[in-house]
N, CA and C atoms as a LAMMPS dump frame, in Angstrom:
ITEM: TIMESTEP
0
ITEM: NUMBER OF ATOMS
393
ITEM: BOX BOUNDS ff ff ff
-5.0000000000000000e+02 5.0000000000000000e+02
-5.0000000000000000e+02 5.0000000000000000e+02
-5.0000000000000000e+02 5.0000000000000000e+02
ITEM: ATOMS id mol type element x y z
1 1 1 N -1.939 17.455 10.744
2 1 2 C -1.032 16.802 11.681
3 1 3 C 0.102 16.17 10.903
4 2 1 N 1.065 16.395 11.473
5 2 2 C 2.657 15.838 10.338
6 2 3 C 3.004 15.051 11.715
7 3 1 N 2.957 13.586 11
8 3 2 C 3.618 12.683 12.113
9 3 3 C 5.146 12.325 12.206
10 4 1 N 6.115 12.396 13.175
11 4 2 C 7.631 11.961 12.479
12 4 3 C 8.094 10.59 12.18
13 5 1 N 8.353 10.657 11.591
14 5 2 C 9.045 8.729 10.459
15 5 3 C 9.756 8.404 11.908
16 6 1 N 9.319 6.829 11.806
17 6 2 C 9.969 6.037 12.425
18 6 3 C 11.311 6.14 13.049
19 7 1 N 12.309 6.724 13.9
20 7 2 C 13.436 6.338 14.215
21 7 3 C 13.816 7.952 13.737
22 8 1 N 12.865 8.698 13.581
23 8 2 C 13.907 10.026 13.219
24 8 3 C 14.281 11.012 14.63
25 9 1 N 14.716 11.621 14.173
26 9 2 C 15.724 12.703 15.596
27 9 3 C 14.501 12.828 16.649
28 10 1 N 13.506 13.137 16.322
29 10 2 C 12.783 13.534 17.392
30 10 3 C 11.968 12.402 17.935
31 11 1 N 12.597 11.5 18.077
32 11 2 C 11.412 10.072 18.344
33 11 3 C 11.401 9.213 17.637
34 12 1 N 10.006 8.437 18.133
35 12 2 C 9.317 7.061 17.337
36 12 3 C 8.221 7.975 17.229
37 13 1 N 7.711 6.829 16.195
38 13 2 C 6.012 7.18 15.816
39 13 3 C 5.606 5.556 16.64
40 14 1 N 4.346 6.223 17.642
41 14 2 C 3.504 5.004 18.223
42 14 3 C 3.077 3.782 16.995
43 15 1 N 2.925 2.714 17.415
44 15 2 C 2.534 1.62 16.291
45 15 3 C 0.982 2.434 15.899
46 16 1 N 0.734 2.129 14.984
47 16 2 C -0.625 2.768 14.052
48 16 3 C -1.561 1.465 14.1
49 17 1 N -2.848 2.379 14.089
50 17 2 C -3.527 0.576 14.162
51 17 3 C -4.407 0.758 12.662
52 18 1 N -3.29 0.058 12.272
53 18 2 C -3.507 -0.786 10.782
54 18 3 C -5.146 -1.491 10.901
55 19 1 N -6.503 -1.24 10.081
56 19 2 C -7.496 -1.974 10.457
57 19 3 C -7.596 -2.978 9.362
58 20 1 N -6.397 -3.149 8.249
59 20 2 C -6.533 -3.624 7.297
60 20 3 C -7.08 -3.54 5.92
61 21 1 N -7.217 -3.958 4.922
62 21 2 C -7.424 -3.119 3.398
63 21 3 C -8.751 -3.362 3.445
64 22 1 N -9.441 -2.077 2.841
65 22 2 C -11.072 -2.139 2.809
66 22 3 C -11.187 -2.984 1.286
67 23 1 N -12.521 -3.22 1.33
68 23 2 C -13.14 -3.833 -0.348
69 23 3 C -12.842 -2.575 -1.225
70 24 1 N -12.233 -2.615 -2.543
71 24 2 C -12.464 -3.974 -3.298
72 24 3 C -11.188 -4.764 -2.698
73 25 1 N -10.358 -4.406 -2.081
74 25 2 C -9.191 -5.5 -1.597
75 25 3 C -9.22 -6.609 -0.538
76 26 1 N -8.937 -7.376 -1.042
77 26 2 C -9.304 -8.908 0.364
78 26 3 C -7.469 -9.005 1.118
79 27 1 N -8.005 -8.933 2.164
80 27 2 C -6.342 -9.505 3.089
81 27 3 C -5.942 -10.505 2.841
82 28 1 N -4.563 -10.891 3.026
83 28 2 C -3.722 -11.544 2.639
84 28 3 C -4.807 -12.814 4.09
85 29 1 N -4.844 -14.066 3.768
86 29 2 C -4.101 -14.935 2.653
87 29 3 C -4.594 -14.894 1.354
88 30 1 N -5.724 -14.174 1.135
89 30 2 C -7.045 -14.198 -0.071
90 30 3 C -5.902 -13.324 -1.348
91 31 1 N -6.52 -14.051 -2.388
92 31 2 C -5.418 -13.42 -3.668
93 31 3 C -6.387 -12.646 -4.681
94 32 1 N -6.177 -11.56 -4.424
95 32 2 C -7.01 -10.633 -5.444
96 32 3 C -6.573 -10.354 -7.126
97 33 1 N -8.167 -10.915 -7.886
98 33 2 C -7.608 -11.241 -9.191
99 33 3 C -8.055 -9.984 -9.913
100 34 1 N -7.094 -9.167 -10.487
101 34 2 C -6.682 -8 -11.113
102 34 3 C -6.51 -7.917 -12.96
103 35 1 N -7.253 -7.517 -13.014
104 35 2 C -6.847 -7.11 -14.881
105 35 3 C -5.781 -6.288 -14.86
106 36 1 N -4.491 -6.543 -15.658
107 36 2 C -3.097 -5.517 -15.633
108 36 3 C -3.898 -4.539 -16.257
109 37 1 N -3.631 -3.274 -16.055
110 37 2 C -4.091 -1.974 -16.319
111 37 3 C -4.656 -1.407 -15.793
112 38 1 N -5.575 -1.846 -14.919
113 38 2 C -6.599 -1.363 -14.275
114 38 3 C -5.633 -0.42 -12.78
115 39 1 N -6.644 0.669 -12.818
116 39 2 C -6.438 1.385 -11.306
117 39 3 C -7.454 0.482 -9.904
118 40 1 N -6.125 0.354 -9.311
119 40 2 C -7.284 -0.345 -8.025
120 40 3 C -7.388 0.428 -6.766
121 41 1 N -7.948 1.243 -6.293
122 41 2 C -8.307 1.815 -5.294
123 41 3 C -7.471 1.263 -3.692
124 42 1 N -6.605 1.451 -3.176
125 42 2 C -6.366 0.973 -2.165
126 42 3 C -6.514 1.905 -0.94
127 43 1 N -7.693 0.762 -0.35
128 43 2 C -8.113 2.184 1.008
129 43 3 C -7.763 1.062 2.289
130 44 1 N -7.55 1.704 3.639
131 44 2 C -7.745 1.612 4.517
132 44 3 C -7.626 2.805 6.132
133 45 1 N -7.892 2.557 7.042
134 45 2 C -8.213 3.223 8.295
135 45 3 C -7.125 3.039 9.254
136 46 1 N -6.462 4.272 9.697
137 46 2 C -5.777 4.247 10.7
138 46 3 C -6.57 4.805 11.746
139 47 1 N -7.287 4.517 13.235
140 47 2 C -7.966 4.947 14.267
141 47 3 C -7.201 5.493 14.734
142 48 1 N -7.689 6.87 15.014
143 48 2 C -6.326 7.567 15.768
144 48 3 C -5.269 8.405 15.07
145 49 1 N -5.492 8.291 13.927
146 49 2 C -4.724 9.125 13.43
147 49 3 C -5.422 10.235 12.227
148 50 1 N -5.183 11.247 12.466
149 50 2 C -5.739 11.725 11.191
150 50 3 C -4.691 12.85 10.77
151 51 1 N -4.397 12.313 9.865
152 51 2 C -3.09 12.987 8.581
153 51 3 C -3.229 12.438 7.237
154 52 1 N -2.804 13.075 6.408
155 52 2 C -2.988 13.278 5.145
156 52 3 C -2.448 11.907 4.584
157 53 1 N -2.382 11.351 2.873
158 53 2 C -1.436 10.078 2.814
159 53 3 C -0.379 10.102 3.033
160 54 1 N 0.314 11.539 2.684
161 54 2 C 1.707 11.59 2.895
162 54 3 C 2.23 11.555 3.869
163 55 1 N 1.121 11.567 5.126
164 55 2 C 2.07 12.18 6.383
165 55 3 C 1.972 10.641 7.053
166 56 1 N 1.297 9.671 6.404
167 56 2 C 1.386 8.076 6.957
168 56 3 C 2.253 7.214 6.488
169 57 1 N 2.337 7.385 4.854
170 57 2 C 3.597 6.548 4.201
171 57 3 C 4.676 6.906 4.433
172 58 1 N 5.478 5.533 4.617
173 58 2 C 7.159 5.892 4.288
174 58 3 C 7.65 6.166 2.734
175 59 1 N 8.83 6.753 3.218
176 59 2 C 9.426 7.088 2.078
177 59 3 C 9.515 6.341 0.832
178 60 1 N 8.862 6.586 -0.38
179 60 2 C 8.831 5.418 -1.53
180 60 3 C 8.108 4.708 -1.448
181 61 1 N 7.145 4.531 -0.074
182 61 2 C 5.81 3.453 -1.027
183 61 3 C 4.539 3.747 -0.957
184 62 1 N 3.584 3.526 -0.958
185 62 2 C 3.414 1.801 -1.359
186 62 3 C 4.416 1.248 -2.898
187 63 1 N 4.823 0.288 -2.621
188 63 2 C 6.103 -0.724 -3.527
189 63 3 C 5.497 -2.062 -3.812
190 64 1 N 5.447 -2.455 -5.102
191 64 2 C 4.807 -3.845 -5.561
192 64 3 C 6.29 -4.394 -5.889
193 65 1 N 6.13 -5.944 -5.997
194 65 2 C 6.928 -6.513 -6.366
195 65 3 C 6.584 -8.378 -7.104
196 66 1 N 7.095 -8.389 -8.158
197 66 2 C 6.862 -9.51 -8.501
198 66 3 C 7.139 -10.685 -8.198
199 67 1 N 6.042 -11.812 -7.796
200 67 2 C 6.085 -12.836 -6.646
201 67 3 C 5.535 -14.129 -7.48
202 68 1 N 5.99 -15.284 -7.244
203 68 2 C 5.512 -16.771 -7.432
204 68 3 C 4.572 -16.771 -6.965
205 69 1 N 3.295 -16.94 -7.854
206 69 2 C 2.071 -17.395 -7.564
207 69 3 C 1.403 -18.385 -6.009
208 70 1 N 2.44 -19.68 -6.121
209 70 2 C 2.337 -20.658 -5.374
210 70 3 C 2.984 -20.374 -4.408
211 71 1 N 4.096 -19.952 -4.042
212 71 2 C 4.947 -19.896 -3.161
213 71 3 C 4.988 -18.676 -2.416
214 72 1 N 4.766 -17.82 -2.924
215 72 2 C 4.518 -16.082 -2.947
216 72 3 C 6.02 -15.619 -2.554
217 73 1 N 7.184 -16.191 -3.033
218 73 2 C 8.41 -15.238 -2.875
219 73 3 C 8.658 -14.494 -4.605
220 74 1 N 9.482 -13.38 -3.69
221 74 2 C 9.742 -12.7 -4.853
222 74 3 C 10.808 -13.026 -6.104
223 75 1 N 10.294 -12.875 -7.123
224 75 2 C 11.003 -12.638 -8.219
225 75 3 C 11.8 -12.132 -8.919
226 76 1 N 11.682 -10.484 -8.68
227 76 2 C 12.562 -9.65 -8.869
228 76 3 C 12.536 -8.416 -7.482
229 77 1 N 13.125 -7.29 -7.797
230 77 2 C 13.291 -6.432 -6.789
231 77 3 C 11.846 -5.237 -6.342
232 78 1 N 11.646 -4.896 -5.739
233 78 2 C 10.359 -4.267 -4.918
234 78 3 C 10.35 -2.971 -5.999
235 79 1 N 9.466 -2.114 -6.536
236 79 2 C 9.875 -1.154 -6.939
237 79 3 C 8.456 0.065 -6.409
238 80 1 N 8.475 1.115 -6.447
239 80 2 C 7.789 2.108 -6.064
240 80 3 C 6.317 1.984 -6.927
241 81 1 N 5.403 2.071 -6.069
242 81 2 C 3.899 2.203 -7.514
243 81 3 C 3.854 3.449 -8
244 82 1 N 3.026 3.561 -8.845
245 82 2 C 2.853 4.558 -9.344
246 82 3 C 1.041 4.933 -9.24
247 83 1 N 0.54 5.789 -8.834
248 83 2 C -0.398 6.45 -8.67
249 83 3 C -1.294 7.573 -9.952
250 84 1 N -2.272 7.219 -9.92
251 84 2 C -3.478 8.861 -10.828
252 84 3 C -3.468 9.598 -10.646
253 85 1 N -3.424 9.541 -9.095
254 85 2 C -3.356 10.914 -8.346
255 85 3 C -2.035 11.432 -7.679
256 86 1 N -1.956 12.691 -7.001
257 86 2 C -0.98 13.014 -6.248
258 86 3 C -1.398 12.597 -4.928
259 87 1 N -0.673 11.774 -3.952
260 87 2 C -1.082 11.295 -2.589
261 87 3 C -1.373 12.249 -2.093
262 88 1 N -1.15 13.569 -1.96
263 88 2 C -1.809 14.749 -1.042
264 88 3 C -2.798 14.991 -1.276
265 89 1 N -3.948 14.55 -2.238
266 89 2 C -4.65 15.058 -2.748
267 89 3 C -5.913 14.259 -2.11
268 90 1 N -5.484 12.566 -2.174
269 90 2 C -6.409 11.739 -1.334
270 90 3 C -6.872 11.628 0.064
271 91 1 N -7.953 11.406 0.488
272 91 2 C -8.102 11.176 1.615
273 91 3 C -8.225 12.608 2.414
274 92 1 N -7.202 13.671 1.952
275 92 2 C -7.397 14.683 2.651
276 92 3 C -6.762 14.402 4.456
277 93 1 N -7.074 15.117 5.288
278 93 2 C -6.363 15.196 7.005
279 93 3 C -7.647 14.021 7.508
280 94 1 N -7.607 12.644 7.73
281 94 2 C -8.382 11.942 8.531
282 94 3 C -7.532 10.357 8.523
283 95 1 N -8.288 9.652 9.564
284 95 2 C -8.02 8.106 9.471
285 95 3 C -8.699 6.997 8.033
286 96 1 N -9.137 7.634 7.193
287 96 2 C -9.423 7.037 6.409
288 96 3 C -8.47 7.409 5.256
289 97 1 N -7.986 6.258 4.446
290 97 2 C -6.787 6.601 3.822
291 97 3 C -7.166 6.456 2.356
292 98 1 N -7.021 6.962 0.83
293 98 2 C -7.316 5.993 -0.266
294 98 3 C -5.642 6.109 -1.272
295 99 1 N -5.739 5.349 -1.985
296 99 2 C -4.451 5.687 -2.48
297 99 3 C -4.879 4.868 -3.825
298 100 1 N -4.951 5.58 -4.945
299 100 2 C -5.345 5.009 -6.439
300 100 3 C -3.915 4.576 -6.831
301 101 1 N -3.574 2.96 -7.411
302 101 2 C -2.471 2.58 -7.649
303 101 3 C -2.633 2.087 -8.99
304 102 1 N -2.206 2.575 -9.715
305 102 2 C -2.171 2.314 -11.312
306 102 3 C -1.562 1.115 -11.627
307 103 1 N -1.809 0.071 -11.968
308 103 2 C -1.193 -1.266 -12.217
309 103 3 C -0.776 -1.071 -13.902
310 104 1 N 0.105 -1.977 -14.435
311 104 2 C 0.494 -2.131 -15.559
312 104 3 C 0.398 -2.838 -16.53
313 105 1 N 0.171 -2.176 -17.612
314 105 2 C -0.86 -3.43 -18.723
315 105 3 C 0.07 -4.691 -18.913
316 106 1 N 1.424 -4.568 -18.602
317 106 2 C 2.459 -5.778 -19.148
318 106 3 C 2.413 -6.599 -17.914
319 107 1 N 1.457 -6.588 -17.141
320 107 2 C 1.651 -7.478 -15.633
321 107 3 C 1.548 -9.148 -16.381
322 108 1 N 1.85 -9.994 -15.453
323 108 2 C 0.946 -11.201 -15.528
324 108 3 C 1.587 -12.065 -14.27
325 109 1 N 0.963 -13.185 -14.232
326 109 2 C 1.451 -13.63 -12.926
327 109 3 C 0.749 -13.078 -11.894
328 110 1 N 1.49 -12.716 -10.632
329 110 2 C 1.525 -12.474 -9.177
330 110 3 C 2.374 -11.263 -8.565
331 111 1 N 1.77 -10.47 -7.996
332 111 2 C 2.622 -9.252 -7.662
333 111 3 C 2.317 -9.24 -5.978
334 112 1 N 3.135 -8.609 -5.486
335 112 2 C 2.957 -8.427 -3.812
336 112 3 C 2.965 -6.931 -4.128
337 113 1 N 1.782 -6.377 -3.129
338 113 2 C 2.113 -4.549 -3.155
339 113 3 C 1.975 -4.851 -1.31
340 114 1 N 3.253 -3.987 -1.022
341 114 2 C 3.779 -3.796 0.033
342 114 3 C 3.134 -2.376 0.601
343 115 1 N 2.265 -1.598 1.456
344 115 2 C 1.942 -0.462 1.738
345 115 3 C 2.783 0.001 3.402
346 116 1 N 3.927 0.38 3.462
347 116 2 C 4.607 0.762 4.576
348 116 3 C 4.616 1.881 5.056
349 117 1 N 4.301 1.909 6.377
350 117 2 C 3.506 3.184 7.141
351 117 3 C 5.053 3.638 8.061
352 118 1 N 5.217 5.053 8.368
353 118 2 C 5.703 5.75 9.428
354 118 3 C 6.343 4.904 10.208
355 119 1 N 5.754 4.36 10.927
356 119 2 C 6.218 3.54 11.785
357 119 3 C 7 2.102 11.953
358 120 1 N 6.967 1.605 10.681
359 120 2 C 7.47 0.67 10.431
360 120 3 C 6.978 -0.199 9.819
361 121 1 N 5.35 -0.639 9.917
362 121 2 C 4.769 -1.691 10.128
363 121 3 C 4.742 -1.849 8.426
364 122 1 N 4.389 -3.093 8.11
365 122 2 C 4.228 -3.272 6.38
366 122 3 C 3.163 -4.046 6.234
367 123 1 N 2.323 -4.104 5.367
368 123 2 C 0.712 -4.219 5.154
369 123 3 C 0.649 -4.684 3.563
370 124 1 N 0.57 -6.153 3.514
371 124 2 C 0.862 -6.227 2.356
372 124 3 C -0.522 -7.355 1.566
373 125 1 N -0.797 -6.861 0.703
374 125 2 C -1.263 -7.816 -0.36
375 125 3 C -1.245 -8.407 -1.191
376 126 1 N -1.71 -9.417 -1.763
377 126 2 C -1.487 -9.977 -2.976
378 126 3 C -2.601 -10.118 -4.172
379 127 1 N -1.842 -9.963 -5.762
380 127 2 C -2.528 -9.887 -6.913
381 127 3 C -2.236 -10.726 -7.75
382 128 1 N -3.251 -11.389 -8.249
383 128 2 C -2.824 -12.085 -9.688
384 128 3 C -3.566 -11.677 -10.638
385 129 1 N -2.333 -11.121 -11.82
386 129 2 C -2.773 -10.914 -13.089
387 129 3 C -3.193 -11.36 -14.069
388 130 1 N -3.055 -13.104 -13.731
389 130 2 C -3.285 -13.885 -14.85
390 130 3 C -4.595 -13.36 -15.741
391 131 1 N -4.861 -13.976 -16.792
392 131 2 C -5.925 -13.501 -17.426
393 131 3 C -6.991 -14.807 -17.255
């Protein structure tokens, strides 16, 4: 199933029902503490939909960005993650989604990873790298 992006020629995409990030990830307000380097598995379930990762993300993300610990605004500018895998490869055609996101050994601090779906909606968590 190929769903169409938000606002393109042929339509909307219906809102998606986001069920939120499975374990090992805790929802925002909870701050998930991350070793820089490490791959962290980011899964969750869209009901109702079953398409591949690619056919749920928008263009360019999931996007982390570096954020104030305390305050949680950003620091610098949002940039694209980078992945182990090729997103087509995960999850395969269903509502269950996984997406392996390779974090970076030079992290420290607080990062926001932003996961933005088709439709608009943005699904975001938070990491601290501290050691």
């Amino acid at each position: 199933m190929r769903l169409a992006p938000h606002g393109s020629a042929c339509g909307t995409v219906d809102t998606l029902q986001f069920r939120g990030f499975a374990a090992p990830i805790a929802n925002a307000p909870a701050v998930n503490k991350v070793q820089p380097g490490l791959t962290v598995p980011v899964k969750f379930s869209l009901p109702g939909t079953a398409g591949a990762l690619s056919d749920v993300l928008a263009a360019g993300y999931p996007q982390s960005t570096s954020i104030d610990c305390a305050s949680k605004a950003a620091t610098d500018s949002a940039t694209a993650t980078t992945t182990t895998n090729s997103p087509n490869s995960t999850g395969g055609v269903s509502e269950d989604q996984r997406y392996l996101w390779q974090t970076d050994r030079s992290w420290t601090g607080c990062r926001l990873l932003d996961v933005r779906l088709i439709d608009g909606s943005s699904h975001t968590a938070v990491f601290d790298f501290s050691s």
